[in-house]
VEXLUMRO-222618 format. One record per atom (N, C-alpha, C): z, x, y; residue number from 1; atom name; residue in one letter. Coordinates in pm, whole numbers, plus 50000, padded with zeros to 5 digits. Each point is the difference from the previous one (the first is absolute). Example, Ala and Ser with C-alpha at 12.3 -4.5 7.8 and 13.67 -1.06 7.14 Angstrom:
<site z="50780" x="51319" y="49431" k="1" a="N" r="A"/>
<site z="50000" x="49911" y="50119" k="1" a="CA" r="A"/>
<site z="50000" x="50090" y="50120" k="1" a="C" r="A"/>
<site z="49928" x="49965" y="50105" k="2" a="N" r="S"/>
<site z="50006" x="50082" y="50119" k="2" a="CA" r="S"/>
<site z="50073" x="49923" y="50109" k="2" a="C" r="S"/>
//
This chain:
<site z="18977" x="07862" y="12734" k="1" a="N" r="X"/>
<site z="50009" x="50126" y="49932" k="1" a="CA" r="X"/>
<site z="49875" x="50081" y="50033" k="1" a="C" r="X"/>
<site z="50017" x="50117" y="50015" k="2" a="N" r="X"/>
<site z="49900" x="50090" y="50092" k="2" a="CA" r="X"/>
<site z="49965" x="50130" y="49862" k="2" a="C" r="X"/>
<site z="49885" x="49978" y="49990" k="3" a="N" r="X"/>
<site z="49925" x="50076" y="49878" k="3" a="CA" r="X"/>
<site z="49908" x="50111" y="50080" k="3" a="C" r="X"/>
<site z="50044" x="50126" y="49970" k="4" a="N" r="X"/>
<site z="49952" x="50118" y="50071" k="4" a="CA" r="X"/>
<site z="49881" x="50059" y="49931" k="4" a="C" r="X"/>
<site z="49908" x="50056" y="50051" k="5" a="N" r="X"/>
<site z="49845" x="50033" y="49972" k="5" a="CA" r="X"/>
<site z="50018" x="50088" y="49860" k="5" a="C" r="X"/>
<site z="50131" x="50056" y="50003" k="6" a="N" r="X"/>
<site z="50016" x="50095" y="49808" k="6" a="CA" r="X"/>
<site z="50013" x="49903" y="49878" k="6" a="C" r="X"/>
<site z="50071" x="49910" y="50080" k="7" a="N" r="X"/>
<site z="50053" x="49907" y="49873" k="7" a="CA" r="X"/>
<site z="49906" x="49918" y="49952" k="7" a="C" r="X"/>
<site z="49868" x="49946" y="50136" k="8" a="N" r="X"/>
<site z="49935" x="49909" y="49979" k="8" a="CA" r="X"/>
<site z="49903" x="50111" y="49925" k="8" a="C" r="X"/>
<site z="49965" x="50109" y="49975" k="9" a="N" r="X"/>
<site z="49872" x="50047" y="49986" k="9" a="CA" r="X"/>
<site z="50058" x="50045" y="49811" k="9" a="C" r="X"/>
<site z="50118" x="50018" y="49961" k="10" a="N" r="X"/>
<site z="50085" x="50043" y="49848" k="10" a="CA" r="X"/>
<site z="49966" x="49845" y="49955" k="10" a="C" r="X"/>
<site z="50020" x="49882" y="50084" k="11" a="N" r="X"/>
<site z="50001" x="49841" y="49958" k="11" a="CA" r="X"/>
<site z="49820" x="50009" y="49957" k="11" a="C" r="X"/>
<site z="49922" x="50033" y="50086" k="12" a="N" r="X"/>
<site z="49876" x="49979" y="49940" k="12" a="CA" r="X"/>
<site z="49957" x="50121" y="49921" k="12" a="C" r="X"/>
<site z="50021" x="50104" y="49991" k="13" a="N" r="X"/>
<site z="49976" x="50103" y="49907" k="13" a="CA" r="X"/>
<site z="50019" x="49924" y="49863" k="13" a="C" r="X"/>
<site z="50129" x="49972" y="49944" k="14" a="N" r="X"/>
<site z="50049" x="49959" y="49902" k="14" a="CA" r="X"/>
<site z="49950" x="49906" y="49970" k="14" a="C" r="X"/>
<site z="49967" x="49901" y="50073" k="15" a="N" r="X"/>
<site z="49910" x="49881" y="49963" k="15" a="CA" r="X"/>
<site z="49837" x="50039" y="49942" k="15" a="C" r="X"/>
<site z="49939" x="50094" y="50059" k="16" a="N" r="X"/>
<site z="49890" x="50089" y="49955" k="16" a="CA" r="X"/>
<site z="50026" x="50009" y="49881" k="16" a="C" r="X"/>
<site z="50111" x="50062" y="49964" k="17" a="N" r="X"/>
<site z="49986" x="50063" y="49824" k="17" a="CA" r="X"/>
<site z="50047" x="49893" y="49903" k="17" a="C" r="X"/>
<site z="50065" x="49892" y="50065" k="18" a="N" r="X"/>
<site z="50052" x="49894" y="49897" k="18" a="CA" r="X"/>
<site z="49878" x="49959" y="49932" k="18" a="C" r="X"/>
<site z="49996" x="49953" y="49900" k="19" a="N" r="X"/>
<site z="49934" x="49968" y="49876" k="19" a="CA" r="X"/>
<site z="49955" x="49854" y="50032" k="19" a="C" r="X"/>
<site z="49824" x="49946" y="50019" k="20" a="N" r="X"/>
<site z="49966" x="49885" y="50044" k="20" a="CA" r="X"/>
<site z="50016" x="49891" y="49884" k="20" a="C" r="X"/>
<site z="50086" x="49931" y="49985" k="21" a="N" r="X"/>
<site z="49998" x="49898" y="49908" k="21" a="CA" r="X"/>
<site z="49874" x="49902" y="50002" k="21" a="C" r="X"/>
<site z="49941" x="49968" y="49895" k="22" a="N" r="X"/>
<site z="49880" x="49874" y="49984" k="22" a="CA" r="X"/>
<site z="50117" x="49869" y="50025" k="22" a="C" r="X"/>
<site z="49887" x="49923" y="50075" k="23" a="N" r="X"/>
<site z="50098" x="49840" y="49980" k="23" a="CA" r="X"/>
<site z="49879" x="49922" y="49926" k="23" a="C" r="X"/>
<site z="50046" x="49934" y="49908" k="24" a="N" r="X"/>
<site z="49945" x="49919" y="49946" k="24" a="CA" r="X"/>
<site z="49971" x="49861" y="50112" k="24" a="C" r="X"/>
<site z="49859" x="49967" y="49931" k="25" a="N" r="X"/>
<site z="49976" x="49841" y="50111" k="25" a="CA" r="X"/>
<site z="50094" x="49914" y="49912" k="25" a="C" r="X"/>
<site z="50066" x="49865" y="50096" k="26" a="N" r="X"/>
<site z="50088" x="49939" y="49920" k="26" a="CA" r="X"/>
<site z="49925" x="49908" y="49912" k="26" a="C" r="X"/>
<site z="50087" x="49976" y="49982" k="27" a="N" r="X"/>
<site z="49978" x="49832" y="49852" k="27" a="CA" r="X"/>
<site z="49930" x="49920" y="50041" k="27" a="C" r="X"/>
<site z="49936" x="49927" y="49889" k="28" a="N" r="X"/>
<site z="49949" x="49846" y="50054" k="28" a="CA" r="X"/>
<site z="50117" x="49906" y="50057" k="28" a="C" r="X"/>
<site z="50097" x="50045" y="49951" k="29" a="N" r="X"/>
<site z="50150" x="49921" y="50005" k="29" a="CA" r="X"/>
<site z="50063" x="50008" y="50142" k="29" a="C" r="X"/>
<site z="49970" x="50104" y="50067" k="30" a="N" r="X"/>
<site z="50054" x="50056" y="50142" k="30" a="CA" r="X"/>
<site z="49936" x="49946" y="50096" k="30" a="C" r="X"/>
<site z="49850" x="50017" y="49959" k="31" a="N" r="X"/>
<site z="49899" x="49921" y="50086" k="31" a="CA" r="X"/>
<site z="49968" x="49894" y="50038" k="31" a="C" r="X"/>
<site z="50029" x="49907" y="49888" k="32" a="N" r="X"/>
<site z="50037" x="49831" y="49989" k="32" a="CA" r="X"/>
<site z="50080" x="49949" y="50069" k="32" a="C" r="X"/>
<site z="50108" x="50064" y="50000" k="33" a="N" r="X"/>
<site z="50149" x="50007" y="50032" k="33" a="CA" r="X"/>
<site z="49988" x="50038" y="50199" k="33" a="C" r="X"/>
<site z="49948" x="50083" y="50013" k="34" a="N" r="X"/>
<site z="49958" x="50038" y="50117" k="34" a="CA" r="X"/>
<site z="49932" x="49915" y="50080" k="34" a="C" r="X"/>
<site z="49884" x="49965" y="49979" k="35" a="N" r="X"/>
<site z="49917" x="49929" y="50015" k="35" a="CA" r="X"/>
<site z="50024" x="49842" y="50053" k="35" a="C" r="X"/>
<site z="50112" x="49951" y="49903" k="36" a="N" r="X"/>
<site z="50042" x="49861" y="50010" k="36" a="CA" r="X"/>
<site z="50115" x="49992" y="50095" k="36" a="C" r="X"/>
<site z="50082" x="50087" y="49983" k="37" a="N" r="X"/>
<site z="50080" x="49998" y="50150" k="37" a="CA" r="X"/>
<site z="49959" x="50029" y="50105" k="37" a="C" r="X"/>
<site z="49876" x="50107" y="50032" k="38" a="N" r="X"/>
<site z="49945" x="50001" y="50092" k="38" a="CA" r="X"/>
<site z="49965" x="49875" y="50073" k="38" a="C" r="X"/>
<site z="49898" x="49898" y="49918" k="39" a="N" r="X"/>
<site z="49973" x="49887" y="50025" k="39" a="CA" r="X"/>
<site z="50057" x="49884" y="50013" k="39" a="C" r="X"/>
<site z="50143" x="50012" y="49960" k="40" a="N" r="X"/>
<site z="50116" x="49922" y="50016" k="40" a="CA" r="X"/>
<site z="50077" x="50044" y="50110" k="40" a="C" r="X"/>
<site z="49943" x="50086" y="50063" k="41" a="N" r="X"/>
<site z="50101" x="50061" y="50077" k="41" a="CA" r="X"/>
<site z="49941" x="49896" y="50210" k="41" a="C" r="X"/>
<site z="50031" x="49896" y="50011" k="42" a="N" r="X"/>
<site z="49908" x="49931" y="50177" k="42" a="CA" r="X"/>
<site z="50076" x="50075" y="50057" k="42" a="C" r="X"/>
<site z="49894" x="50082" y="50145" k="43" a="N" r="X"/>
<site z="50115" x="50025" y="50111" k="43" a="CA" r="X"/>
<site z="49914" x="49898" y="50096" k="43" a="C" r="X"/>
<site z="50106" x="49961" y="50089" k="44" a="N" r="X"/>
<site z="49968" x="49902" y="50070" k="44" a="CA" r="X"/>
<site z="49960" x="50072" y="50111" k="44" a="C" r="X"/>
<site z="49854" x="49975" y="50040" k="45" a="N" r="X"/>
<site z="49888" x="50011" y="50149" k="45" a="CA" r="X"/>
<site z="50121" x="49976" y="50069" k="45" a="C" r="X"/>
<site z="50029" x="50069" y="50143" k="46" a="N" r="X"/>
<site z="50057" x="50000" y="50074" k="46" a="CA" r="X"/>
<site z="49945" x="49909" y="50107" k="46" a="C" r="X"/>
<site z="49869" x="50021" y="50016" k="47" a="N" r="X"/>
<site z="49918" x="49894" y="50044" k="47" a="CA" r="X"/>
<site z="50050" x="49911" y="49990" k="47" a="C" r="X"/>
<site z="49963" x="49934" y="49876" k="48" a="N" r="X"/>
<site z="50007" x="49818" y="49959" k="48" a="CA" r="X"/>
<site z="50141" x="49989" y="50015" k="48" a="C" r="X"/>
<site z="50116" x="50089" y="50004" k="49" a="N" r="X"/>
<site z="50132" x="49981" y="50042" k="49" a="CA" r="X"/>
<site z="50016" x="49932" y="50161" k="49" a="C" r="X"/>
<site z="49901" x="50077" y="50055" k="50" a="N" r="X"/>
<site z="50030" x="49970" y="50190" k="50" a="CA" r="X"/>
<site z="49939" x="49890" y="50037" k="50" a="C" r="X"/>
<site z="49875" x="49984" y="49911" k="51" a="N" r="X"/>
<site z="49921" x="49882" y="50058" k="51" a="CA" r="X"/>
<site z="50045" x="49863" y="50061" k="51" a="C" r="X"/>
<site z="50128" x="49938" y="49962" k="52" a="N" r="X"/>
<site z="50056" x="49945" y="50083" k="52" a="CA" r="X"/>
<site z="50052" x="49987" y="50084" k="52" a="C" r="X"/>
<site z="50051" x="50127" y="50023" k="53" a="N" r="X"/>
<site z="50063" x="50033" y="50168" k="53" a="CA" r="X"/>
<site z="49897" x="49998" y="50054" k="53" a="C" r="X"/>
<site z="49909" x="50064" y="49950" k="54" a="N" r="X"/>
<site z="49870" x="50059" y="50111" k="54" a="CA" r="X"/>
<site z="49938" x="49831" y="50059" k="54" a="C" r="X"/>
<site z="49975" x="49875" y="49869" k="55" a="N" r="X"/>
<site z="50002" x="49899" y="50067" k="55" a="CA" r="X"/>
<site z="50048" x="49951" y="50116" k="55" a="C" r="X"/>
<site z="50171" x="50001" y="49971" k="56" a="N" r="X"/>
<site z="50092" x="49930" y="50093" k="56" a="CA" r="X"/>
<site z="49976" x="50065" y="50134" k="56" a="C" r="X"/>
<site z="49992" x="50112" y="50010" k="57" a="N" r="X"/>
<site z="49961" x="50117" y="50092" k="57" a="CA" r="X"/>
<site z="49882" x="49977" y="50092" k="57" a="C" r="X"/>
<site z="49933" x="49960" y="49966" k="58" a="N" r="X"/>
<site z="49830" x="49958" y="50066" k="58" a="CA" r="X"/>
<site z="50027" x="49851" y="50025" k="58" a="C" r="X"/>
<site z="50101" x="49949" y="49875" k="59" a="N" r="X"/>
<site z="50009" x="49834" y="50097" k="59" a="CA" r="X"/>
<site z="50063" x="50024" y="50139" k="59" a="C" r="X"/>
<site z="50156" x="50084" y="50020" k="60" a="N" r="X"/>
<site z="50069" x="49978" y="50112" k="60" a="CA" r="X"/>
<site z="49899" x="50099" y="50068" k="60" a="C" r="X"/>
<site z="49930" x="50109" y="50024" k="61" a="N" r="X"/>
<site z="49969" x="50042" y="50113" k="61" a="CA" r="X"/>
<site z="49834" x="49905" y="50008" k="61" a="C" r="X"/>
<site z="49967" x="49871" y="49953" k="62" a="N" r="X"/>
<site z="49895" x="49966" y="50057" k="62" a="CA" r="X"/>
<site z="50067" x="49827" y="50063" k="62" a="C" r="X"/>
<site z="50098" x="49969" y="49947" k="63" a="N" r="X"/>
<site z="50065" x="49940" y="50071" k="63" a="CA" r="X"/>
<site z="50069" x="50072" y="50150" k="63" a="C" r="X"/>
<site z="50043" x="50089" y="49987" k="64" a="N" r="X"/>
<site z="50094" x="50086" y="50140" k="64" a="CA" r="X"/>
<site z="49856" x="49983" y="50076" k="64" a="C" r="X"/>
<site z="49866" x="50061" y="49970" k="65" a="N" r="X"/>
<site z="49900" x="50027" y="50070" k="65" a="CA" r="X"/>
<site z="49963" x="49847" y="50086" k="65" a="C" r="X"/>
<site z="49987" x="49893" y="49865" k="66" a="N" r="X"/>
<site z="49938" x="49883" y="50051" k="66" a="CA" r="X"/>
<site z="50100" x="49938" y="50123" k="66" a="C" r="X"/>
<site z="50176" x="50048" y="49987" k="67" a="N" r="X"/>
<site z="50103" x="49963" y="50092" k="67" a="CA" r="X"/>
<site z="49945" x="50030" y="50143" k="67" a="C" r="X"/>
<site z="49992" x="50146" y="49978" k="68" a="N" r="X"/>
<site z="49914" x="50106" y="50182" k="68" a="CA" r="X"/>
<site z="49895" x="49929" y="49978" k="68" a="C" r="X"/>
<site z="49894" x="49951" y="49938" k="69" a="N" r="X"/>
<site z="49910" x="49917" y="50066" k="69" a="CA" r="X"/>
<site z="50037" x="49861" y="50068" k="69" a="C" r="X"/>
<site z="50090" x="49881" y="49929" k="70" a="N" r="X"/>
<site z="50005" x="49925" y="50084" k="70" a="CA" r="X"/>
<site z="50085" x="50013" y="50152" k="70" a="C" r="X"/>
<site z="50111" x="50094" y="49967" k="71" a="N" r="X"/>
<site z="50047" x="50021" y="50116" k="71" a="CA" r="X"/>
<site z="49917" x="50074" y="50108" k="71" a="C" r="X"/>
<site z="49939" x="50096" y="49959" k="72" a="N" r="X"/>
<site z="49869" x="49989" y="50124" k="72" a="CA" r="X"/>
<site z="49937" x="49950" y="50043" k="72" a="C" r="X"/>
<site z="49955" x="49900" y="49939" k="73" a="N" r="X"/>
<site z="49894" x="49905" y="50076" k="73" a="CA" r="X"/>
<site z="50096" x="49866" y="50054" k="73" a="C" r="X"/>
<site z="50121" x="49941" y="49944" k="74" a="N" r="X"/>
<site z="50050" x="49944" y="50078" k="74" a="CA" r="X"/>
<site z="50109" x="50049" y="50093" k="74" a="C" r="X"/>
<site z="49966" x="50134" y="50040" k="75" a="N" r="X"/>
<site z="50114" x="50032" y="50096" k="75" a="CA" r="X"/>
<site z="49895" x="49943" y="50171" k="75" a="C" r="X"/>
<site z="50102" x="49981" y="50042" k="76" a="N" r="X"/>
<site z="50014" x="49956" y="50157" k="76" a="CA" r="X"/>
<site z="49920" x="50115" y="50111" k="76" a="C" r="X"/>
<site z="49861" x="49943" y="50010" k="77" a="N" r="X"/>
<site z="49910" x="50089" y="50066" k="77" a="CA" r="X"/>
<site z="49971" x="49983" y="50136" k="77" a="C" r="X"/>
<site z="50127" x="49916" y="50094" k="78" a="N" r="X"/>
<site z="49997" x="49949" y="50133" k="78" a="CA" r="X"/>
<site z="50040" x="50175" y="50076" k="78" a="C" r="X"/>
<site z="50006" x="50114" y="49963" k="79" a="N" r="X"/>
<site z="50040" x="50101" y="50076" k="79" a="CA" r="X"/>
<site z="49845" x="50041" y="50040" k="79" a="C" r="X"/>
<site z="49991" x="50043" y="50136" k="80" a="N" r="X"/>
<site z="49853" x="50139" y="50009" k="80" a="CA" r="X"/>
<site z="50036" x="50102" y="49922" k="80" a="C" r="X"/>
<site z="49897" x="50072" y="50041" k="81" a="N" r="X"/>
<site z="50000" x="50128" y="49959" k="81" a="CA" r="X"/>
<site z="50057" x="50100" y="50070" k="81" a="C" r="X"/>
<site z="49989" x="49956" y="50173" k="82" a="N" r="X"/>
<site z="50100" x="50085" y="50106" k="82" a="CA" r="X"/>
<site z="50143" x="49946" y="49971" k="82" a="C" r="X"/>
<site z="50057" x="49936" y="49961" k="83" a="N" r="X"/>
<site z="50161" x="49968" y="49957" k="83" a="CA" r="X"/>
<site z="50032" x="50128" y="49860" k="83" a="C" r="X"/>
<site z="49885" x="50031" y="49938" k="84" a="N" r="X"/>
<site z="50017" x="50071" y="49848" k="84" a="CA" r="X"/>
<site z="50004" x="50146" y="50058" k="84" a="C" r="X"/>
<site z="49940" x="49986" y="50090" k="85" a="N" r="X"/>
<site z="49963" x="50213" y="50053" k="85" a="CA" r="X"/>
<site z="50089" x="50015" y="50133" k="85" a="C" r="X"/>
<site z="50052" x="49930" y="50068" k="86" a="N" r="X"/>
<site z="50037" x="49971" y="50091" k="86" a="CA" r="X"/>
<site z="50170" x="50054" y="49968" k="86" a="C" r="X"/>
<site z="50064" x="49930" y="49875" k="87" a="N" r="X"/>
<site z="50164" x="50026" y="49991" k="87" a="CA" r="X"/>
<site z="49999" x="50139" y="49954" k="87" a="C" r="X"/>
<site z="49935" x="50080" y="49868" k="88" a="N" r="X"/>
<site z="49981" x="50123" y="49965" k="88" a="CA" r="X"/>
<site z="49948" x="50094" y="50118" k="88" a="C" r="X"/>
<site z="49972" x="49987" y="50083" k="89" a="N" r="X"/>
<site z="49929" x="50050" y="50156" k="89" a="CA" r="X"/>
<site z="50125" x="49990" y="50071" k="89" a="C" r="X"/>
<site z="50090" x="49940" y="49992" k="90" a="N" r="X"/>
<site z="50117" x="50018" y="50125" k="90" a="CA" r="X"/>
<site z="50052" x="50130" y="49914" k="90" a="C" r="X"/>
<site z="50116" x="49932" y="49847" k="91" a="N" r="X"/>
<site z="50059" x="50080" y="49955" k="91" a="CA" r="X"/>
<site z="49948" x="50138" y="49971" k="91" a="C" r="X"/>
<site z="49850" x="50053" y="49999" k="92" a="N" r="X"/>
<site z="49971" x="50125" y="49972" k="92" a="CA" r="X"/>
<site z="50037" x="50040" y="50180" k="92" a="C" r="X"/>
<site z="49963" x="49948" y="50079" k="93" a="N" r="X"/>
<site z="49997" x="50026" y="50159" k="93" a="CA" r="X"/>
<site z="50172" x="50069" y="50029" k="93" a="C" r="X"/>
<site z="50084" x="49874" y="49979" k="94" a="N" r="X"/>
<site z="50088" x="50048" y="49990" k="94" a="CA" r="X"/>
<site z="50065" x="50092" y="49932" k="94" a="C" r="X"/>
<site z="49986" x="50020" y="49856" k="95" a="N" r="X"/>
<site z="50053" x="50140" y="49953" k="95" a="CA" r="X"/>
<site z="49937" x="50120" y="50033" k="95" a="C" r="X"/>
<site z="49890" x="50001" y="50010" k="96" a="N" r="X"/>
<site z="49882" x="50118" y="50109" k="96" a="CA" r="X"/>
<site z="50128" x="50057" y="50166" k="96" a="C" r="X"/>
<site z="50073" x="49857" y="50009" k="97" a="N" r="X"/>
<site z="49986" x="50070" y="50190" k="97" a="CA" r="X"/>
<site z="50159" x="50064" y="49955" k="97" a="C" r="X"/>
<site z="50079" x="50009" y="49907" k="98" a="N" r="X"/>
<site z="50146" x="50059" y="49963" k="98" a="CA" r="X"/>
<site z="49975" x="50097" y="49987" k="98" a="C" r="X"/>
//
């Protein structure tokens, strides 16, 4: 609903002349009352909600990590280094000469 600059400016005019009511502070009764549900009221840390994923989470990626470590060091290191630069060196050669 689309409120045009006349209507909005008659909406606060009128509010100008309305008559300011006092509010009383409430009760001891409201406040008590307030007060205790407030403090009855837990919201649960979102935090302390995740903290166990976030565990399980750091277990598998330091296990995955410790996996790429053993498989690197026991992978099969009988190749040179001219066999490693040597196959990527043909295939760039060859798609270069098309």
């Amino acid at each position: 609903m689309k409120i045009d600059d006349q209507q909005l400016d008659r909406l606060l005019r009128a509010a100008a002349k309305a008559p300011a009511s006092a509010i009383a502070p409430p009760t001891a009764a409201v406040e008590y009352r307030t007060l205790a549900s407030w403090r009855s009221a837990r919201t649960v840390d979102t935090f302390v909600g995740m903290l166990p994923w976030l565990r399980r989470g750091l277990f598998l990626s330091g296990a995955a990590a410790a996996c790429a470590l053993t498989l690197t060091l026991v992978a099969d290191r009988s190749g040179t280094v001219d066999d490693e630069i040597e196959t990527p060196d043909a295939v760039f050669t060859l798609a270069l000469s098309r």
